[in-house]
N, C-alpha and C positions, 0 to 999 in steps of 0.2 A: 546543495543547489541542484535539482533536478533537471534545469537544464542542461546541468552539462555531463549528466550521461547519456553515454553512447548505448543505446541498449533499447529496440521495438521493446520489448517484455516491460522490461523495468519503467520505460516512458508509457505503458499503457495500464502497469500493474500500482506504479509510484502514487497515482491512486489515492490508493490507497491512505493517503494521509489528509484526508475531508476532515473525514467525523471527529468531534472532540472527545477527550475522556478516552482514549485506547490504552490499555496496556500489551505489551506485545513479549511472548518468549519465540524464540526461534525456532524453526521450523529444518534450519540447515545441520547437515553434517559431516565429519571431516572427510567419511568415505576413501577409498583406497584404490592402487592402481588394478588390480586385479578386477574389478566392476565397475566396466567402462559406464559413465553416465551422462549421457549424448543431450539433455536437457542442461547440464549442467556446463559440458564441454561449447554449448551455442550458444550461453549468454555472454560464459568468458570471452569466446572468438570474437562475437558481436560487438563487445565492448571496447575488446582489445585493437581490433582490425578498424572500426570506428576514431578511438582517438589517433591512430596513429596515420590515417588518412587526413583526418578531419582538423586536427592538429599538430602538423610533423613539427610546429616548434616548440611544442611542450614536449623537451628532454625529460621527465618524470625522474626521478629513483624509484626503479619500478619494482625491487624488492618492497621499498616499504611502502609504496603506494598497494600493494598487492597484498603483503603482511598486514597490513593496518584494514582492507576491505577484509580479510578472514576471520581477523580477530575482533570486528566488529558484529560479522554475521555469527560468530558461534557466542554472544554472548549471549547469557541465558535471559535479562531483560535489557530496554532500549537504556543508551547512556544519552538523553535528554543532552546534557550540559558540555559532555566532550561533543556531542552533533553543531552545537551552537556554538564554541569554541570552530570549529572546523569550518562552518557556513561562514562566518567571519575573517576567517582567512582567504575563504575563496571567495567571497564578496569583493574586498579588499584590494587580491592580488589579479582576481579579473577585472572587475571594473575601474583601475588604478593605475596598476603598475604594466600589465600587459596590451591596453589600449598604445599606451603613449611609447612602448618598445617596440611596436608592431612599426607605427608610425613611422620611427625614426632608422628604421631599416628597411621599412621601404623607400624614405627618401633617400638615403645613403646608397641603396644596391640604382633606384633611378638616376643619380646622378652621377655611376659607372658606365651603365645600359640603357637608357628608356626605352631600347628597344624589346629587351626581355623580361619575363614575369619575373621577381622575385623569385629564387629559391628557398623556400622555408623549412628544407630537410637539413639547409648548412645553417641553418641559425639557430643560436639555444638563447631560450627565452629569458632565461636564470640567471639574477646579476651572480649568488654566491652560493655553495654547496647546499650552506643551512636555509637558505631560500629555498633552493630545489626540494629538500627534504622536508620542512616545514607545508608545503603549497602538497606533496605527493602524500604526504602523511591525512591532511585535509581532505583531500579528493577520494583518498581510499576510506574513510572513517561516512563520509557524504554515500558514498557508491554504498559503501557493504550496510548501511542503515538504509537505503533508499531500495536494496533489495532483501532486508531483513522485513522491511513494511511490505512488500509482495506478498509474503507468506511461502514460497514458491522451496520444495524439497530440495534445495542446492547440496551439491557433495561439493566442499571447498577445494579437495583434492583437485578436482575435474575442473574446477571455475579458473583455477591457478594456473594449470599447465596450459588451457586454453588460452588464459591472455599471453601468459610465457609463448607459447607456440604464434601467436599472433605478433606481437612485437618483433619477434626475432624471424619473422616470415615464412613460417614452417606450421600455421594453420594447417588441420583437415580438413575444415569448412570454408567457403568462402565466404566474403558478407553476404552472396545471395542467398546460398544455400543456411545459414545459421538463421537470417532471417525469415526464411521460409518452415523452418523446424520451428522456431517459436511461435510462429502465426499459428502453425497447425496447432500446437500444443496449448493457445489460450480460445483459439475455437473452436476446437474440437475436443481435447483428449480431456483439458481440465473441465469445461460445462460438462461433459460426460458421468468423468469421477467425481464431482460434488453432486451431480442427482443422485447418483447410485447411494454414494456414503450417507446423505440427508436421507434419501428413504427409509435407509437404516437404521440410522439414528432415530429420525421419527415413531419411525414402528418400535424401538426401545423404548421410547419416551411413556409412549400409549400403554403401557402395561403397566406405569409407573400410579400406586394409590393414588386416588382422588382427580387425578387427570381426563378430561371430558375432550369427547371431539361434534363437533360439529357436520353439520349434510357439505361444509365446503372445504374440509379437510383441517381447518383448524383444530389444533389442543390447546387448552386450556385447563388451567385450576384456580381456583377463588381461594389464595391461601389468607385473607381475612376479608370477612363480608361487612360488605358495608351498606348502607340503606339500600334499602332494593326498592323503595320506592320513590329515588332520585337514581332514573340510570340516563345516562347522556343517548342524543340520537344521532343520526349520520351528520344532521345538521347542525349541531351544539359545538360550543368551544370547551376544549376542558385544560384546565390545569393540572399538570401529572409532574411527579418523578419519575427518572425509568434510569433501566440499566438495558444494553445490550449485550448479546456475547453468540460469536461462534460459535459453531460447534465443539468447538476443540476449548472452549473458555477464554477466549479471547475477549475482550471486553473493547469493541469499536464506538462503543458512545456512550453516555451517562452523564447524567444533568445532576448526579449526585457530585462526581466530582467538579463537574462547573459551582457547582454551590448553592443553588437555585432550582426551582421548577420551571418548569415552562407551557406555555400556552398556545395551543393549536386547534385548527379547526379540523376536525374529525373529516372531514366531506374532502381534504386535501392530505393527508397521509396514505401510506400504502393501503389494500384491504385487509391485511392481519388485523391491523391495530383499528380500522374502523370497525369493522365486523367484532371483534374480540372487548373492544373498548366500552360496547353496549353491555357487556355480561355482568358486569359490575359495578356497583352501586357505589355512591357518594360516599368517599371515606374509607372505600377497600383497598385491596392491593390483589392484581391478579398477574398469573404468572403465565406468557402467551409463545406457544414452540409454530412457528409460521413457514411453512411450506413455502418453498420458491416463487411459485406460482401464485401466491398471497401477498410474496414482498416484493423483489426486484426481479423476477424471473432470469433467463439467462443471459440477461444486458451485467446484472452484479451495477453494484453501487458502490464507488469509495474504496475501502477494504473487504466491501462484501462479493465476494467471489461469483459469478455466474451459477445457476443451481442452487445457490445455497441457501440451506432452511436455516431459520434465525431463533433467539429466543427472547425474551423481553421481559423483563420484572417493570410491573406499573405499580402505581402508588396515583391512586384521582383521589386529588384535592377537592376540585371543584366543577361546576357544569353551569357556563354561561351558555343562554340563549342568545341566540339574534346577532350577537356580536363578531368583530373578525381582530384577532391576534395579530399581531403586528409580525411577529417571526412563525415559521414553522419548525419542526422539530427536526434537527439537519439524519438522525439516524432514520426516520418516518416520512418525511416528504417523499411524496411522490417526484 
């Protein structure tokens, strides 16, 4: 449940979970004490410092709420069914069980005091131990997926001692200051490092047989041609399959795995895919490597990062005139 992390990064990176069709391996690692990692040390603080402001009556078991976010981010692909399992519990136990305790200790502590606020530092929210650890085991499996979908280089090591350091009020950071190291870090350092490494990678790409670039920096290759004298226009709807993927192989969209093609108007996607979509003929499949500046520039879409150059496997079905598709393609809208 995204709302209930505590975390600038993670509430502006979580994101990341738009597009259909993703598969995701991780990007985090366990890292050690010896390589302090100050990115990693500001989201734990920020999370950590977060709930415990923001919820002094959620008593956690903050081992396994803490164990269970580590071993979630270091696994190698997403567990779908333990994340659904988990949202259900926090569905459940927030909107259920924690409304109606809030309630009943607030009217309990007002009809000692009305004249003082509640204290919610002496109250634990948790009727029974395996409550506590069931609801903390949840929350950590929810968090460490919700910054597994980031993509974000976390050292576990660092993310741990940080919330540890946070709970037990022996932070380095403050919230201010954590929060102000992650702000720099997603506008500044990351649109940075995804131009750099996309250019990179770009200019790998171009050297790659059969790959073509165009006057507006697009690559391309026609790995099956198809009529070349049905090519769709800026104004045409066309019927496609597609696959996306990072750089890194990531796969943020695919109408393969929804089961279906789908149907958009060329005139309302990014420029890669309007520009790129003209090269190929009725019944091809072309393969399109899209420049930041061609896709989402340094705003990033969803899971697609700020800077980042994109790739696309097409597959066109078909090319209507005149007409308007009732959806757009959630990886290609503009």
């Amino acid at each position: 449940m995204k709302k209930l992390i505590y975390c600038a990064a993670i509430m502006c990176a979580a994101v990341m979970m738009s597009c259909g069709g993703k598969t995701s391996t991780t990007t985090a690692s366990k890292g050690n004490a010896s390589n302090y990692d100050s990115l990693s040390y500001a989201i734990g603080a920020n999370i950590g410092l977060g709930i415990s402001s923001d919820m002094p009556e959620m008593k956690f078991d903050w081992e396994a709420l803490i164990n269970t976010a580590e071993e979630t981010l270091l696994k190698e692909t997403n567990d779908e069914t333990a994340h659904q399992e988990a949202i259900a519990v926090l569905q459940e136990f927030f909107s259920e069980q924690r409304p109606h305790r809030m309630t009943d200790y607030i009217g309990e502590q007002m009809l000692k005091d009305s004249t003082k606020q509640p204290d919610f530092t002496q109250f634990d929210i948790f009727n029974s131990e395996e409550e506590r650890t069931n609801v903390s085991k949840a929350y950590g499996c929810d968090l460490g997926t919700n910054m597994r979908t980031s993509r974000l280089p976390l050292q576990t090591y660092w993310f741990k001692k940080a919330m540890n350091d946070a709970i037990a009020g022996e932070a380095t950071m403050t919230m201010e200051e954590s929060q102000a190291y992650i702000q720099n870090y997603f506008m500044t350092v990351l649109p940075a490092r995804n131009a750099e490494s996309s250019k990179e990678w770009l200019a790998e790409v171009e050297k790659k047989s059969g790959v073509q670039k165009t006057e507006s920096g697009l690559l391309y290759r026609i790995d099956r041609k198809g009529d070349d004298t049905l090519k769709p226009m800026a104004t045409d709807v066309v019927n496609v399959d597609y696959e996306g993927t990072l750089r890194d192989g990531t796969v943020f969209d695919s109408s393969y795995k929804r089961g279906e093609p789908i149907e958009f108007s060329l005139s309302g996607v990014i420029p890669g895919w309007t520009e790129g979509l003209q090269l190929v003929g009725k019944g091809g499949q072309i393969t399109l490597w899209i420049p930041a500046e061609l896709a989402y520039g340094a705003r990033g879409a969803g899971s697609i990062g700020p800077n980042e150059a994109l790739m696309f496997k097409v597959e066109l079905h078909d090319i209507k005139s005149g007409s308007q598709p009732e959806e757009a393609s959630e990886a290609a809208a503009e």
